[in-house]
Every structure is written in C-alpha cells, then in structure tokens.
C-alpha positions as CSV (number, residue, x, y, z in Angstrom):
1,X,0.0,0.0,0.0
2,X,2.9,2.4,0.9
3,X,4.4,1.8,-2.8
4,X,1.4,2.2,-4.3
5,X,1.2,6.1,-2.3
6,X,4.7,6.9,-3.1
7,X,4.1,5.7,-6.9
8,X,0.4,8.3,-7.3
9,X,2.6,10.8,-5.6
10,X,6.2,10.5,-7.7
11,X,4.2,10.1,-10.9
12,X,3.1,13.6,-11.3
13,X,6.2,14.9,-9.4
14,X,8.1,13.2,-12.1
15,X,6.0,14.3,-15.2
16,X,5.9,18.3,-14.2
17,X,10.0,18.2,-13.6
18,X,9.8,16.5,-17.3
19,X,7.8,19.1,-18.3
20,X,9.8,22.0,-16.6
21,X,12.9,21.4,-16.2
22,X,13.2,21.2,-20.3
23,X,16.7,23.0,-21.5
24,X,15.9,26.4,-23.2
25,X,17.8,24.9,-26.6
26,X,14.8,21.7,-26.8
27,X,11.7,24.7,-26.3
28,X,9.6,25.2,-29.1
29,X,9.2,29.2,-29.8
30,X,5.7,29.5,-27.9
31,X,6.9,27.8,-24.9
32,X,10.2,29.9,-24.9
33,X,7.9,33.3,-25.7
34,X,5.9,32.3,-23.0
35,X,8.9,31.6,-20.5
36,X,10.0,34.6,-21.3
37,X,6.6,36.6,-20.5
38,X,6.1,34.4,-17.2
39,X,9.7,35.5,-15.7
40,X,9.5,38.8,-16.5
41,X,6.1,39.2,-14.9
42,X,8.0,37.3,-12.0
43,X,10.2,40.4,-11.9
44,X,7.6,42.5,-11.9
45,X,5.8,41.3,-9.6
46,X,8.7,41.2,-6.7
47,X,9.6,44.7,-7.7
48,X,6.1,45.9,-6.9
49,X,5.3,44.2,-3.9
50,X,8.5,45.1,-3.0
51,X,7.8,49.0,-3.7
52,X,3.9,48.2,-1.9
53,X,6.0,47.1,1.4
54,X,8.5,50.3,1.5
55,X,6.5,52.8,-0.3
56,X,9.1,55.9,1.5
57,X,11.9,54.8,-1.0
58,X,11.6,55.1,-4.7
59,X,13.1,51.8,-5.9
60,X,15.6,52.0,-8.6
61,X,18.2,50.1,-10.6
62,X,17.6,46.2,-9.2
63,X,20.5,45.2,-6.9
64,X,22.3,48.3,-5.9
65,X,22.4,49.7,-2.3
66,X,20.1,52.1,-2.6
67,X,17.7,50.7,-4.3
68,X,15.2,50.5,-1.4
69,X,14.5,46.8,-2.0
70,X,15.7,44.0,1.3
71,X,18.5,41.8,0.5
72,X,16.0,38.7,-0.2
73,X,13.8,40.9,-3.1
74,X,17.3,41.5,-4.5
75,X,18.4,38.2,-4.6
76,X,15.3,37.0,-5.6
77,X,15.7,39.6,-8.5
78,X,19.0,38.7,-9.2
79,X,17.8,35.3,-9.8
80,X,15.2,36.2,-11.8
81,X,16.9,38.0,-14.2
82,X,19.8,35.7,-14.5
83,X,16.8,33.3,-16.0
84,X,15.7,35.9,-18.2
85,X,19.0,36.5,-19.4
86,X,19.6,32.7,-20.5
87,X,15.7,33.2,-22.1
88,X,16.6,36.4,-23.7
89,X,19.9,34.7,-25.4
90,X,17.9,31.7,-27.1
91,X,15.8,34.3,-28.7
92,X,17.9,36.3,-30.0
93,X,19.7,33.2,-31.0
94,X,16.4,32.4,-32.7
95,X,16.4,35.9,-34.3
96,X,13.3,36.8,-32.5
97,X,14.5,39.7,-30.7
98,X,17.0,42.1,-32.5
C-alpha cells in the first residue's frame, strides 16, 4: 500500500519536472515566448510588492544599495533575471528579438 502512495505521488512529481525542467535549446518558440513573458512578470511582480512594502523609498536600478529593495527581493531579483538573461539569449539566437 505504501508503494502504491509513493508511486500516485512521484508520478506527477516526475512528469511536471519533465515538463519543466526542459533545457531552453529543446523549447519550441511558444513555450520559450511564453517563458520569457512568465519570468518577466515574476520580476515584476517582486519589484512591486517590494515597492507596496517600502513605499518611503523610490526603488531604482535592481541590486544596488540604494535601491530601497531588502536583501532577499534583491536576490530574488538577481535570480530572476539571471533566467531571463539565459531566455533572452535563445531568442535572440532564434532571431526573434533584435
């Protein structure tokens, strides 16, 4: 009975990380444009509830000191746009942005 638990519960795991963890290189160009679109709303959406929680402090270029964002937004920034970065190569490799 365990097995058969572990099995309903790794099956889905399994098929999502399939599903996600695809390299950038093996996406079609709608999954790669939509990528794209869902980690830069990511970014914007940490930058604004980041501005919502500090509202005194104008926040400017992502990751400097005084950029009015706490050391975990900027990481979490940092990260983000290192994704977008990788994203951002393929399709210009693609020669869909100039």
């Amino acid at each position: 009975m365990k097995i058969r638990n572990m099995l309903l519960f790794l099956i889905p795991v399994l098929l999502f990380a399939c599903t996600t963890l695809k390299p950038v290189e093996k996406l079609t160009d709608d999954e790669l444009a939509d990528r794209y679109d869902k980690i830069d709303l990511q970014i914007y959406m940490v930058k604004r509830s980041a501005s919502k929680s500090n509202p005194s402090s104008y926040p400017g270029v992502s990751g400097s000191t005084g950029s009015g964002y706490s050391n975990s937004d900027s990481q979490k920034i940092r990260k983000l746009e290192e994704k977008l970065r990788v994203v951002r190569q393929e399709l210009v490799k693609r020669g869909y942005m100039p």
